[in-house]
TIBA-990033 format. One record per atom (N, C-alpha, C, CB): residue in one letter; x negated, y negated, z negated. Coordinates in steps of 0.05 Angstrom, whole numbers, padded with zeros to 5 digits, always signed. Atoms other than C-alpha are relative to their C-alpha. Glycine has a CB too. Layout:
AXYZ...
This chain:
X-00002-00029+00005X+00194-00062+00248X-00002+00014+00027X+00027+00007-00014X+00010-00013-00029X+00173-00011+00306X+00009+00028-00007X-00038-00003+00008X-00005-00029+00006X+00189+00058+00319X-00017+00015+00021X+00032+00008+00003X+00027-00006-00022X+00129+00092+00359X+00002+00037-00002X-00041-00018-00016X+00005-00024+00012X+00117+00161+00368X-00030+00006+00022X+00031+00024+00002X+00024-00001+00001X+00046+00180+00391X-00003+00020+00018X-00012+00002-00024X+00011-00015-00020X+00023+00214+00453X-00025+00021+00002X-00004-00018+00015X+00029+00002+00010X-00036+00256+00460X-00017-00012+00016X-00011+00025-00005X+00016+00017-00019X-00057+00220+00527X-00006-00031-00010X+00016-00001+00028X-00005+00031+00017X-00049+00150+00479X-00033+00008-00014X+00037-00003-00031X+00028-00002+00016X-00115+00185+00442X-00030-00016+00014X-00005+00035-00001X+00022+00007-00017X-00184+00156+00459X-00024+00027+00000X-00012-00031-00012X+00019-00018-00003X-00247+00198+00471X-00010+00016-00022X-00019-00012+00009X+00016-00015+00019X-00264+00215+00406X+00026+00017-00007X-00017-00017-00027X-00019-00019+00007X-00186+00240+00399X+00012-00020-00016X-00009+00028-00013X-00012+00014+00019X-00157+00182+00354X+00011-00015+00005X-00011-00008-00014X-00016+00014-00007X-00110+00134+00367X+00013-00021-00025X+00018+00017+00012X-00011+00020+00026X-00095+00074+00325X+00018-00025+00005X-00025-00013-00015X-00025+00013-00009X-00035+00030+00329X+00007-00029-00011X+00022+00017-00006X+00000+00025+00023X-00032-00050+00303X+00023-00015+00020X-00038-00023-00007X-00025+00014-00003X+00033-00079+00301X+00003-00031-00011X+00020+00017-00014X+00001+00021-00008X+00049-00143+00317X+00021-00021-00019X+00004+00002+00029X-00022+00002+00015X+00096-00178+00269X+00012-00021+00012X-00005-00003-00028X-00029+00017-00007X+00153-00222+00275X-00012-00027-00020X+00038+00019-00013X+00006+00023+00017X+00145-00300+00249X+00015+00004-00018X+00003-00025+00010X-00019+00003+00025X+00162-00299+00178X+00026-00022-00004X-00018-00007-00022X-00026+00015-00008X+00239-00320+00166X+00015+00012-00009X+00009-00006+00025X-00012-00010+00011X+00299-00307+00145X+00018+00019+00036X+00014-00024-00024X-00011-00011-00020X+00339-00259+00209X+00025+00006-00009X-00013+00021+00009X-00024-00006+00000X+00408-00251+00224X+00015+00029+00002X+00007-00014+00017X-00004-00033-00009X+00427-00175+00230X+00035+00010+00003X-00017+00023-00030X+00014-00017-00015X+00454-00142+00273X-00023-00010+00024X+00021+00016+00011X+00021+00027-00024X+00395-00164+00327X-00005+00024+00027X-00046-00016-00018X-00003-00014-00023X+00389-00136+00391X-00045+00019-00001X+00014-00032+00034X+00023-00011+00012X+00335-00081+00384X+00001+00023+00028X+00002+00013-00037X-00007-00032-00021X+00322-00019+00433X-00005+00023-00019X-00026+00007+00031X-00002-00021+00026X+00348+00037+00398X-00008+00025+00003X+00028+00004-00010X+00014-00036+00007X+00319+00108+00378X+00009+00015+00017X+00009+00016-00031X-00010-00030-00019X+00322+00162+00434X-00019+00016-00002X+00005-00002+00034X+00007-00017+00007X+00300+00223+00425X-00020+00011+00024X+00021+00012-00010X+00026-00008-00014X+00230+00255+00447X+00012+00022+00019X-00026+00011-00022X-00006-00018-00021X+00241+00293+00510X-00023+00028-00007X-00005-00018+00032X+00022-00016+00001X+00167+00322+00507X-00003+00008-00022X-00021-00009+00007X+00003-00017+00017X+00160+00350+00439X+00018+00004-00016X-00019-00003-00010X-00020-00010+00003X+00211+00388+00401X+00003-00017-00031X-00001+00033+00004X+00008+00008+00024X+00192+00351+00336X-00018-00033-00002X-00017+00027-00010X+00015+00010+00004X+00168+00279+00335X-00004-00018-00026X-00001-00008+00019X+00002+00016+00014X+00142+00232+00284X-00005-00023+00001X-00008+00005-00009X-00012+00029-00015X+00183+00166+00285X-00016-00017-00023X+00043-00005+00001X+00018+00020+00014X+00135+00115+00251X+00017-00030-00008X-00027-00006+00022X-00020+00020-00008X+00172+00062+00225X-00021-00023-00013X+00037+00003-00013X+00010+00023+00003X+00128-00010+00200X+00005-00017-00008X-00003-00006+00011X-00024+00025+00005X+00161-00059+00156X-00026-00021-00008X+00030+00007-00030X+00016+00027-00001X+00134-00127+00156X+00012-00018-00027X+00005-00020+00034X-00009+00010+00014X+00149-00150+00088X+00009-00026-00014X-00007+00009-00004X+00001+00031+00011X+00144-00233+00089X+00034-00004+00012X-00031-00025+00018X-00032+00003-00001X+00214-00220+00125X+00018+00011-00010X+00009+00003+00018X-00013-00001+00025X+00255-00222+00077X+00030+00017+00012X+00005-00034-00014X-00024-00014-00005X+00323-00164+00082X+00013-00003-00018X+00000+00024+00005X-00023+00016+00014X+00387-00187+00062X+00019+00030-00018X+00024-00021+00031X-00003-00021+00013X+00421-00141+00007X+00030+00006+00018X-00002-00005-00035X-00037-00008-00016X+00497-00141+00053X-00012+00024+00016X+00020-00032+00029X+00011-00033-00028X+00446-00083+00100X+00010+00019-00003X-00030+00017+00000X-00012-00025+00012X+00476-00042+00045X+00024+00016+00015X+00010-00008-00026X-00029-00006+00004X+00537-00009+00074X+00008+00027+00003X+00016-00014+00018X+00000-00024+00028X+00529+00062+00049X-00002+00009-00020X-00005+00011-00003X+00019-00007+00024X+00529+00080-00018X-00009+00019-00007X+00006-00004-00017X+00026-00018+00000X+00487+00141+00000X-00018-00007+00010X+00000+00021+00010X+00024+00002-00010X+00439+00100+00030X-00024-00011-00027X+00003-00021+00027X+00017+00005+00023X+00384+00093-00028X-00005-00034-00006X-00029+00016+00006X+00007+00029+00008X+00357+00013-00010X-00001-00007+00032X-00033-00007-00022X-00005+00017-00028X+00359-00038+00039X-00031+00013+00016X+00000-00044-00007X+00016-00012-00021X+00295-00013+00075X+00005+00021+00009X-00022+00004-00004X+00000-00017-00019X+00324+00048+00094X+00030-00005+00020X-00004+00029-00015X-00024+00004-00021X+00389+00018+00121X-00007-00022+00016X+00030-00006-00012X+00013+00010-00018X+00349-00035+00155X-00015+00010+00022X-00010-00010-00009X+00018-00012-00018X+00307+00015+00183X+00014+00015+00021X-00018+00018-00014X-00020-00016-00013X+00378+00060+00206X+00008-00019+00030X+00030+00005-00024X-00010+00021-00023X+00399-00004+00235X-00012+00003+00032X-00010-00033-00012X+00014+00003-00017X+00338-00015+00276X-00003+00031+00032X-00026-00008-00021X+00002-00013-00022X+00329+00049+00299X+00029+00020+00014X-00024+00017-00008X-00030-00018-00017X+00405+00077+00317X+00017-00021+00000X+00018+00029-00018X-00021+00024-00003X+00449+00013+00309X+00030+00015+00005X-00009-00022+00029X-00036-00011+00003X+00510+00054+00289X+00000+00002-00027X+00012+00034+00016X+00002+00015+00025X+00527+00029+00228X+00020+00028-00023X+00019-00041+00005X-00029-00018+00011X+00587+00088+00219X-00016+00024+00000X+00032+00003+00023X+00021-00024+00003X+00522+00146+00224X-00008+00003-00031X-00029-00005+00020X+00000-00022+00024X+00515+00185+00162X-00042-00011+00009X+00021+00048+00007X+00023+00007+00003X+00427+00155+00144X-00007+00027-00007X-00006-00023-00017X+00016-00030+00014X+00376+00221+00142X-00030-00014+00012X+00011+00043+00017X+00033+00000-00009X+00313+00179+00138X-00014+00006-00022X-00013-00029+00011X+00022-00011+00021X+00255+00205+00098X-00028-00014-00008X-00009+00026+00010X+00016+00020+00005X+00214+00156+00063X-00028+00021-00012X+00017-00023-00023X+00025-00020+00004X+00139+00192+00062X-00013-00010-00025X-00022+00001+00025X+00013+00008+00023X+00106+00142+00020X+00022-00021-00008X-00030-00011+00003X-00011+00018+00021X+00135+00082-00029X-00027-00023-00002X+00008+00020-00032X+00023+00020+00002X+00098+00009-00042X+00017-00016-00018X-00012-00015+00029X-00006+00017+00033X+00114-00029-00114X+00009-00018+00024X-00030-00013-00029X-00019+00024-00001X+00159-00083-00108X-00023-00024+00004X+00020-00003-00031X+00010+00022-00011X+00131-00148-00081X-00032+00005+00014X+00000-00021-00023X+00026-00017-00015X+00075-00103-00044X+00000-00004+00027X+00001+00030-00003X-00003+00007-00029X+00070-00124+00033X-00012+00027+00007X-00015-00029+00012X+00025-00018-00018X+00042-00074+00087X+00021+00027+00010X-00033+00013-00025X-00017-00030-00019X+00062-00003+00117X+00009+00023-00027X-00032+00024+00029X-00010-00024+00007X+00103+00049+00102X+00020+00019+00022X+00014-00007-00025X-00006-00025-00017X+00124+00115+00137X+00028+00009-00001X-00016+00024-00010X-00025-00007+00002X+00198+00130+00151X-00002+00024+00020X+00021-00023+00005X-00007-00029-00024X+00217+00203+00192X+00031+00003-00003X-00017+00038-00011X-00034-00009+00003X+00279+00221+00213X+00004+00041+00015X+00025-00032+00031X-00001-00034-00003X+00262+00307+00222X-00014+00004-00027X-00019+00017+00031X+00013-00015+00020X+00258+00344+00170X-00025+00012-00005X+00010+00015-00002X+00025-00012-00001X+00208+00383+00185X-00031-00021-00004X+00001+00014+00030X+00021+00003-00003X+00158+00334+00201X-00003-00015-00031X-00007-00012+00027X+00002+00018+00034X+00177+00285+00132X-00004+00025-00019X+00036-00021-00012X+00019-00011+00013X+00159+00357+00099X-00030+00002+00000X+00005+00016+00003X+00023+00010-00004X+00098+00352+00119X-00024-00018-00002X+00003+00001+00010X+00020+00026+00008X+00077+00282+00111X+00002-00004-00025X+00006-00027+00013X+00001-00005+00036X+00099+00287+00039X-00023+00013-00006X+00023+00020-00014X+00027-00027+00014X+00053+00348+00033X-00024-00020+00004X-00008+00039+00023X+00026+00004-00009X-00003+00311+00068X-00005-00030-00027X+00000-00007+00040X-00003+00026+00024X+00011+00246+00015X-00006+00012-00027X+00034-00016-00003X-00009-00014+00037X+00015+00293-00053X-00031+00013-00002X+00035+00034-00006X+00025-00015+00003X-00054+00330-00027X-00019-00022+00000X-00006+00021+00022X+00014+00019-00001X-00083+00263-00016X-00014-00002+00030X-00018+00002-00023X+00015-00009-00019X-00103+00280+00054X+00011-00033+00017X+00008+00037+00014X+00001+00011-00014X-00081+00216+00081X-00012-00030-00011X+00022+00005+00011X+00017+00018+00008X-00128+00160+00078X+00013-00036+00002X-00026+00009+00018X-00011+00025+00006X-00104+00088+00050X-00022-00014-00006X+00020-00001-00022X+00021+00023+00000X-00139+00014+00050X+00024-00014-00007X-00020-00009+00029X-00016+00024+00010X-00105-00049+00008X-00014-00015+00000X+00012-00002-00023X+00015+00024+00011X-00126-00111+00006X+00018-00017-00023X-00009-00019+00027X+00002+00010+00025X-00127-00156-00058X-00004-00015-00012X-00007+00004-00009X+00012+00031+00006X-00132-00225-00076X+00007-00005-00045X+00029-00032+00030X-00001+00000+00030X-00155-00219-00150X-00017-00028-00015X-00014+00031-00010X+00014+00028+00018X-00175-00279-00214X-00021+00007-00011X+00017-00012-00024X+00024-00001+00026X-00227-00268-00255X-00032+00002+00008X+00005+00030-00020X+00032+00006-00009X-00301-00256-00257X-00012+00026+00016X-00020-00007-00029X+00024-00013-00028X-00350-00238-00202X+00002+00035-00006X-00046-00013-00007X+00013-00018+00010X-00364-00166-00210X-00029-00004+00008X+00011+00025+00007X+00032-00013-00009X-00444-00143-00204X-00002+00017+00020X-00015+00018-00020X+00007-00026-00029X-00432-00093-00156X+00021-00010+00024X+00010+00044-00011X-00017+00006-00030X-00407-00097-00080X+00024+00021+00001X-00023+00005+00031X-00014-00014-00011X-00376-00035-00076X+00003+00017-00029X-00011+00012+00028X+00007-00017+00035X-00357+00018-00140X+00027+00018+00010X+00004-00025-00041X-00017-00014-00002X-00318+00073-00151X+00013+00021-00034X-00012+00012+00024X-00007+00009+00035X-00276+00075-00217X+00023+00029-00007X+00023-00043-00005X-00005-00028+00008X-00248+00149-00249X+00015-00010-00030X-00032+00021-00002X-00012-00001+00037X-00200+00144-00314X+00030+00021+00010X+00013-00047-00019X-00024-00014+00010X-00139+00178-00338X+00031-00023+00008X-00006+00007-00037X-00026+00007-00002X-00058+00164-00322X+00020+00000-00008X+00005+00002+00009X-00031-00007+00013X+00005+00156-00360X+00011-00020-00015X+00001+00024-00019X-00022+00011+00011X+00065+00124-00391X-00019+00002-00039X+00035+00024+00010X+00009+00002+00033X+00039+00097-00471X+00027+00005-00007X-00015-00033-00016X-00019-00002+00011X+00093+00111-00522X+00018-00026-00007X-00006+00014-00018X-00020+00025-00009X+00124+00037-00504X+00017+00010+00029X-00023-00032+00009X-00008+00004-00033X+00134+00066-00434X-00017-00011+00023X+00022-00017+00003X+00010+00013-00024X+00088+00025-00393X-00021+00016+00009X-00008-00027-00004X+00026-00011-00013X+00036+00054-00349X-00022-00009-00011X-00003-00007+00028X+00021+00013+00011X-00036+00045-00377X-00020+00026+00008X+00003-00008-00033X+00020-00011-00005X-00106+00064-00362X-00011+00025-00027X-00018-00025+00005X+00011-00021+00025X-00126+00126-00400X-00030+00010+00007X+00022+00031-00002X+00030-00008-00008X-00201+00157-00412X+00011+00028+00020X-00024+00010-00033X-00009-00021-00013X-00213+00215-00374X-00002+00021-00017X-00012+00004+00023X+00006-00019+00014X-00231+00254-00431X+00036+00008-00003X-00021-00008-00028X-00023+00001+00008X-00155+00242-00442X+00021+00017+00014X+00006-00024-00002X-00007-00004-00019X-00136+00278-00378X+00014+00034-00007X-00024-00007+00020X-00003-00027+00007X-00089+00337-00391X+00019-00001-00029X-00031+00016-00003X-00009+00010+00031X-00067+00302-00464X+00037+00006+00012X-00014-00046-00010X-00027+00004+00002X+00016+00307-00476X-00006-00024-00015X+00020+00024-00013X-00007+00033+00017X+00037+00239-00492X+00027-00010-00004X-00011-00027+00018X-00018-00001+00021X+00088+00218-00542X+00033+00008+00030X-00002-00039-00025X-00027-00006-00009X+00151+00218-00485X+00002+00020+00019X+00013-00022+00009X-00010-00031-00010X+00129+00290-00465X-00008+00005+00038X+00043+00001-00006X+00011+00006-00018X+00091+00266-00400X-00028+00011+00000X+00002-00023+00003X+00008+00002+00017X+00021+00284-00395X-00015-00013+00020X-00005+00016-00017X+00023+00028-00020X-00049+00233-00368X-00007+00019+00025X-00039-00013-00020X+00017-00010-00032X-00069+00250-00301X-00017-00010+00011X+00011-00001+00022X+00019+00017-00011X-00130+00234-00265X+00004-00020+00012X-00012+00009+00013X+00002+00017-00032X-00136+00174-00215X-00022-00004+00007X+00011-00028+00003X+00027+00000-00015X-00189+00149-00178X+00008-00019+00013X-00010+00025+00017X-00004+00018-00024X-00198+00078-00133X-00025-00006+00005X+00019-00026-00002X+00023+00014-00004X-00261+00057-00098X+00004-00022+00007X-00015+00009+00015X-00001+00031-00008X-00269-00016-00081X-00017-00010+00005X+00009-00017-00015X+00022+00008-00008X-00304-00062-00046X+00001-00030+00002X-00005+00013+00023X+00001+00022+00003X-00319-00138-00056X+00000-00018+00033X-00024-00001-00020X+00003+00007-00027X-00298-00171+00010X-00009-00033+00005X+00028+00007+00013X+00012+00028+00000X-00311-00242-00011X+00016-00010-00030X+00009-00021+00032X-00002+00002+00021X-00311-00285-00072X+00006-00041+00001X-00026+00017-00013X-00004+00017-00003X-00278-00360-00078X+00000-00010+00036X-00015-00007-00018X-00002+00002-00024X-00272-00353-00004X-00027+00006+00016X+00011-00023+00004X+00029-00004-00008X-00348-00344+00010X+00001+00035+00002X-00025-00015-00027X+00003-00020+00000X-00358-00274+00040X+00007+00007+00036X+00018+00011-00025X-00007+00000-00036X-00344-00230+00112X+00015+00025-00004X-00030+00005+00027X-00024-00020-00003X-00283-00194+00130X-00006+00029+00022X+00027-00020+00015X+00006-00028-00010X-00295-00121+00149X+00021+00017+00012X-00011+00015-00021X-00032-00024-00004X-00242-00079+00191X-00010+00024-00018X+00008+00016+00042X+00007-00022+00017X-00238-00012+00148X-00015+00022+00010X+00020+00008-00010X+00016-00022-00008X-00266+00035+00192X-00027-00008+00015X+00017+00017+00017X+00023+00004-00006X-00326-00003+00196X-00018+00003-00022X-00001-00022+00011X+00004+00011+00026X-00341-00001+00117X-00009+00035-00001X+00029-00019-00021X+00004-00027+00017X-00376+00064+00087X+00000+00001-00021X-00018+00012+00002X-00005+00008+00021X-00354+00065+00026X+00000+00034-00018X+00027-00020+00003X-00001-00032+00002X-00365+00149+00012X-00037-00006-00023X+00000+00024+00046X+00020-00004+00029X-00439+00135-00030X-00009-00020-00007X-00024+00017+00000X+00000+00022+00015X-00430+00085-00081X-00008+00004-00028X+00025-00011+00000X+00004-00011+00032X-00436+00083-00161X+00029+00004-00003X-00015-00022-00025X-00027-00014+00005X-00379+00113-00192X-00005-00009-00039X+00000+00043+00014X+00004+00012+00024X-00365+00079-00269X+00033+00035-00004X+00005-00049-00004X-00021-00019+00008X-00317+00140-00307X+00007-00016-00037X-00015+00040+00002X-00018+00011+00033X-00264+00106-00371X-00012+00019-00022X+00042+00005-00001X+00003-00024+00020X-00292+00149-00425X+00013-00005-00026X-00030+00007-00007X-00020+00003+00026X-00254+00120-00486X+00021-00027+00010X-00022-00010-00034X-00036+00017-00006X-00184+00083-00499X-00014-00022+00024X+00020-00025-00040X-00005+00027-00007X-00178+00029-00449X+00008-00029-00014X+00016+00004+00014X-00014+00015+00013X-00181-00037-00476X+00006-00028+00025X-00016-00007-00029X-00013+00018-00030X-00152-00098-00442X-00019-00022+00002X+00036-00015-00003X+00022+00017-00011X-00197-00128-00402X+00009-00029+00015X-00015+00019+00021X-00012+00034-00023X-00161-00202-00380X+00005-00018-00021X+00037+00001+00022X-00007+00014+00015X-00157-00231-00445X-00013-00031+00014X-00008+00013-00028X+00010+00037-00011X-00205-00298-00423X+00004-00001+00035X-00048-00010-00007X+00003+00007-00015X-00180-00293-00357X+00028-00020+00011X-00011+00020+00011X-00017+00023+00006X-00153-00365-00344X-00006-00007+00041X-00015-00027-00032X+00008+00004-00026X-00155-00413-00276X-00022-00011-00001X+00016-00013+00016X+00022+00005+00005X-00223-00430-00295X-00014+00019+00024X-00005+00004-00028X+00012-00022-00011X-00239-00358-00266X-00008+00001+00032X+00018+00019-00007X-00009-00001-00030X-00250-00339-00195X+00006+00017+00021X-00012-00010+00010X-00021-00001-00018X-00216-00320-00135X-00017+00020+00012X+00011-00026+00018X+00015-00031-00022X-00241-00243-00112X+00014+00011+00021X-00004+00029-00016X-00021-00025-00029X-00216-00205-00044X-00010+00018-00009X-00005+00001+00040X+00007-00028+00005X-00227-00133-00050X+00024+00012+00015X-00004+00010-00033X-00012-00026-00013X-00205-00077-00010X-00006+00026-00019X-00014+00007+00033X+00002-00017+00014X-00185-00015-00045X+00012+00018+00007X+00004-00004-00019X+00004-00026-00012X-00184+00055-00023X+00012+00016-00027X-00036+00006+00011X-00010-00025+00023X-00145+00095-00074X-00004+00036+00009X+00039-00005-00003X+00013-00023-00004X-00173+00163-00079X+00035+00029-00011X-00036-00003-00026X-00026-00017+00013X-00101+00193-00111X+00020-00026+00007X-00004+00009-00042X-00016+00022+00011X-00039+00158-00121X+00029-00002-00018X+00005-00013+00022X-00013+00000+00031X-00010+00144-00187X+00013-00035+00003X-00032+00005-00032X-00015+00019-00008X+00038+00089-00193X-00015-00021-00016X+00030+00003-00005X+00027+00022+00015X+00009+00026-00207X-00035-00005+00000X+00002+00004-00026X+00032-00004+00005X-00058+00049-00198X-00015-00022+00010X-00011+00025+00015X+00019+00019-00009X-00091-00007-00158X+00007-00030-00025X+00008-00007+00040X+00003+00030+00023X-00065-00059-00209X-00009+00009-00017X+00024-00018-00013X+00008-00016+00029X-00078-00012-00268X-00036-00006-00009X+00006+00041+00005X+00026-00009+00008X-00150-00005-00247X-00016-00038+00006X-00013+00034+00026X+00024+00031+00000X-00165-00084-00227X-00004-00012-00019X+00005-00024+00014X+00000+00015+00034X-00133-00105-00296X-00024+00012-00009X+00030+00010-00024X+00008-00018+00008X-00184-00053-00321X-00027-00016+00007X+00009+00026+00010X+00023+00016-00005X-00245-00085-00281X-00003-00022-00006X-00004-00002+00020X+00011+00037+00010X-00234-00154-00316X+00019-00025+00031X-00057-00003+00006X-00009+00023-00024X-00196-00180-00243X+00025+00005+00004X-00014+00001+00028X-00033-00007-00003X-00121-00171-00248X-00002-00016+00026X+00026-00013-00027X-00014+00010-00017X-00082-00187-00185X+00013-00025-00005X+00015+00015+00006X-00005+00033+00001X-00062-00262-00177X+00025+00004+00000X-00010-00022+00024X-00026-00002+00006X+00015-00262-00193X+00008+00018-00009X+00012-00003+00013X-00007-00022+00014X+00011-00197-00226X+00011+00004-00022X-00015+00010-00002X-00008+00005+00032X+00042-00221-00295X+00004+00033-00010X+00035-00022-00005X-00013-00034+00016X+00057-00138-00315X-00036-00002-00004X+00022+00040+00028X+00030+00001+00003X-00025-00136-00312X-00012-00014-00008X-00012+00001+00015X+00028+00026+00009X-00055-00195-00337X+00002-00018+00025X-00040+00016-00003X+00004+00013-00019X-00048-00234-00264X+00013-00029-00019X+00012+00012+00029X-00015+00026+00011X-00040-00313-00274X+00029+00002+00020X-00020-00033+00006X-00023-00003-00014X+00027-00331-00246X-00003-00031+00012X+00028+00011-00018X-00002+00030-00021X+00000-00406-00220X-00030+00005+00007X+00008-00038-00017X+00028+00003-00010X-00058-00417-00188X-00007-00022+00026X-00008+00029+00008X+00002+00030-00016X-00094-00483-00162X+00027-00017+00009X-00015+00004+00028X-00025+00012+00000X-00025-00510-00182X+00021-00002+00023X-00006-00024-00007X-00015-00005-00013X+00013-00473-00139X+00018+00033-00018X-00016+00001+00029X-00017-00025+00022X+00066-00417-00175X-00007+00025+00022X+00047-00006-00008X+00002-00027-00027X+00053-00351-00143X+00027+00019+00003X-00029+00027-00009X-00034-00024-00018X+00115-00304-00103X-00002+00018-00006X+00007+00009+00033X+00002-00023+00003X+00100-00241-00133X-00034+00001+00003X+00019+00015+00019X+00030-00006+00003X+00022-00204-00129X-00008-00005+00028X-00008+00031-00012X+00022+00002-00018X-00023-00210-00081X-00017+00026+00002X-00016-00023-00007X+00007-00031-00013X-00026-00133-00054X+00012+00009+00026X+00009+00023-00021X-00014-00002-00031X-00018-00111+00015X-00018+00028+00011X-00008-00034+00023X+00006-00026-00008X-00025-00036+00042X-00004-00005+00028X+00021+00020-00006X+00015+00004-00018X-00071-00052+00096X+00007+00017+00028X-00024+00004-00011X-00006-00024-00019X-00071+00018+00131X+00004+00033-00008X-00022-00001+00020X-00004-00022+00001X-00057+00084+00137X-00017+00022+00016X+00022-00002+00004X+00010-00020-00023X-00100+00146+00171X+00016+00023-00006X-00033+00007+00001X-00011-00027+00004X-00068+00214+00183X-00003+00015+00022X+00027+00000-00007X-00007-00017-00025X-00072+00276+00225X+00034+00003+00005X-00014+00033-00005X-00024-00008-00016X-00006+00274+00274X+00011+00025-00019X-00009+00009+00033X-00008-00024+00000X+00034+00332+00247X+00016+00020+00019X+00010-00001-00018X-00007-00018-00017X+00054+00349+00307X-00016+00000+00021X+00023-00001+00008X+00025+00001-00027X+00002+00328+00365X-00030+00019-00018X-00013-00048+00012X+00026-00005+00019X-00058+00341+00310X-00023-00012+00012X-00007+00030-00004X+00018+00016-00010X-00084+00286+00336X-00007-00024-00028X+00012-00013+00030X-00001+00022+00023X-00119+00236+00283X+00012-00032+00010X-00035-00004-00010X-00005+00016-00007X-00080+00174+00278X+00000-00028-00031X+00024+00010+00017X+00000+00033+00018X-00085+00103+00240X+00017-00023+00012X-00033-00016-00001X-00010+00029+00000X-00037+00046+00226X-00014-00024-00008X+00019-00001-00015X+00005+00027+00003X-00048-00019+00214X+00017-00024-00004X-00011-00005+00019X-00013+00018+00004X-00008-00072+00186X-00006-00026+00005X+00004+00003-00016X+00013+00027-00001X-00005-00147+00203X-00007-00012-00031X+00022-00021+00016X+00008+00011+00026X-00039-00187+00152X+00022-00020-00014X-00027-00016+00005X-00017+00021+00013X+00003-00230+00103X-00005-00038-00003X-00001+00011-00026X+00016+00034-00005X-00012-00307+00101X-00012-00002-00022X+00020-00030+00004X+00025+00011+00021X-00050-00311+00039X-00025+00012+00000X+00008+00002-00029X+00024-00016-00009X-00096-00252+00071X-00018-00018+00019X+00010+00029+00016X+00016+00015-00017X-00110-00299+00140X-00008-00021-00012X+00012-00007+00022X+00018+00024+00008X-00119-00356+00093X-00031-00005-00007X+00009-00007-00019X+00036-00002+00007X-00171-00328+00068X-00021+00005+00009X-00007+00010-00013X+00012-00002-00010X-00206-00297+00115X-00007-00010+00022X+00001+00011-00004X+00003+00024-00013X-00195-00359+00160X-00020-00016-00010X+00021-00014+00001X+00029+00008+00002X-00248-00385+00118X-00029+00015-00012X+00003-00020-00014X+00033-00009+00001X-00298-00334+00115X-00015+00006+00030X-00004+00032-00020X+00015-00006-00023X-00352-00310+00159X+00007+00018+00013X-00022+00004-00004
């Protein structure tokens, strides 16, 4: 976990500055751990404290020891960055990542600026990359970009809706909302070449739009099937949406059981899905300098792209 705050002399020539954090060997850690703790920006009156959680290390539920602090990532995160255990927590979680989801997420501790990065998250202005180790079959296309409807069915569960459907009230008084994810085939049974994201143009593609009910597309998908990477660029974000829309393409996520994912594979049981929030881009809200994260990869990401090209 890191706490960075972003210079504008840190920028390079074109003005951008991008930051890849280094993780810790996966393990279990003892806490409290000797950390250098959070001091406050001299030079600007307002900064934005970046915080980085590395999710294969596992946080122990005892972190708890406020019960105004919401969850162990944000009293892990208090820990790290003030190590006063008796401080009243005011961190501001910008974005959120599903349960057994690896990769980055944004903690602030000023108001002001966690207004802000909210806003910039809800308008969509800040640009996200996942990667995706999905079952099933090949798609035809390299790259696509997939348009349907969003909402709770009258069971409750999240499900792909048309877009005609977009705007509909649905039975528990909710109503469908657009989404949107583009995606891109990064390799297939391990055969394929790993692309950093801001090398990938992924802006004019085909674009497929849900036009009637969703039906479920994973029924024949067994371990017969095979083994897709894909990076996915969510254009909105609706909960669930990157599983919603792979179940949807015929390639659920590999431990995904809520979607259609198998839960073994090549007779190994899987730990949860196989989704990982790659990176993040955003304008600074206070330098207004453009900046990008970068998360370390997870081990079933280097496995795989340990054997491609």
């Amino acid at each position: 976990m890191v706490d960075a705050a972003v210079e504008p002399e840190d920028a390079d020539n074109d003005g951008a500055v991008e930051v890849l954090v280094r993780a810790p060997e996966p393990g279990n850690r003892t806490l409290p751990m000797e950390v250098d703790h959070y001091k406050p920006h001299k030079r600007l009156k307002c900064t934005m404290d970046v915080t980085i959680n590395y999710c294969e290390v596992p946080v122990s539920s005892n972190l708890i020891w406020n019960s105004k602090c919401s969850s162990n990532l944000k009293a892990f995160a208090w820990l790290l960055l003030n190590g006063d255990p008796s401080s009243k927590p005011n961190l501001h979680l910008a974005n959120r990542l599903d349960r057994d989801t690896s990769g980055l997420m944004v903690i602030t501790k000023c108001n002001k600026v966690a207004a802000k990065l909210v806003k910039a998250f809800t308008e969509h202005k800040v640009k996200k990359t996942y990667l995706a180790l999905c079952i099933g079959y090949p798609p035809a296309w390299e790259k696509i970009k997939i348009c349907s409807g969003h909402g709770r069915s009258k069971h409750g569960a999240w499900r792909v809706y048309a877009m005609s459907d977009v705007g509909r009230t649905l039975p528990g008084g909710s109503s469908v909302r657009d989404m949107s994810t583009k995606f891109e085939v990064l390799g297939t049974d391990g055969e394929g070449q790993y692309r950093e994201p801001s090398n990938v143009d992924i802006d004019d593609i085909e674009s497929i739009t849900v036009q009637e009910k969703a039906a479920d597309q994973t029924s024949n998908v067994d371990v017969k099937n095979h083994m897709i990477f894909v990076r996915a660029y969510p254009q909105s974000g609706r909960t669930h949406q990157i599983r919603l829309h792979c179940q949807y393409l015929g390639f659920p996520i590999r431990g995904d059981v809520k979607y259609g994912g198998v839960i073994e594979w090549n007779g190994v049981d899987c730990d949860g899905h196989a989704l990982h929030a790659e990176s993040l881009s955003f304008v600074h809200p206070v330098t207004g300098l453009p900046v990008t994260f970068r998360a370390p990869l997870p081990s079933w990401a280097s496995e795989i792209i340990s054997t491609m090209g």
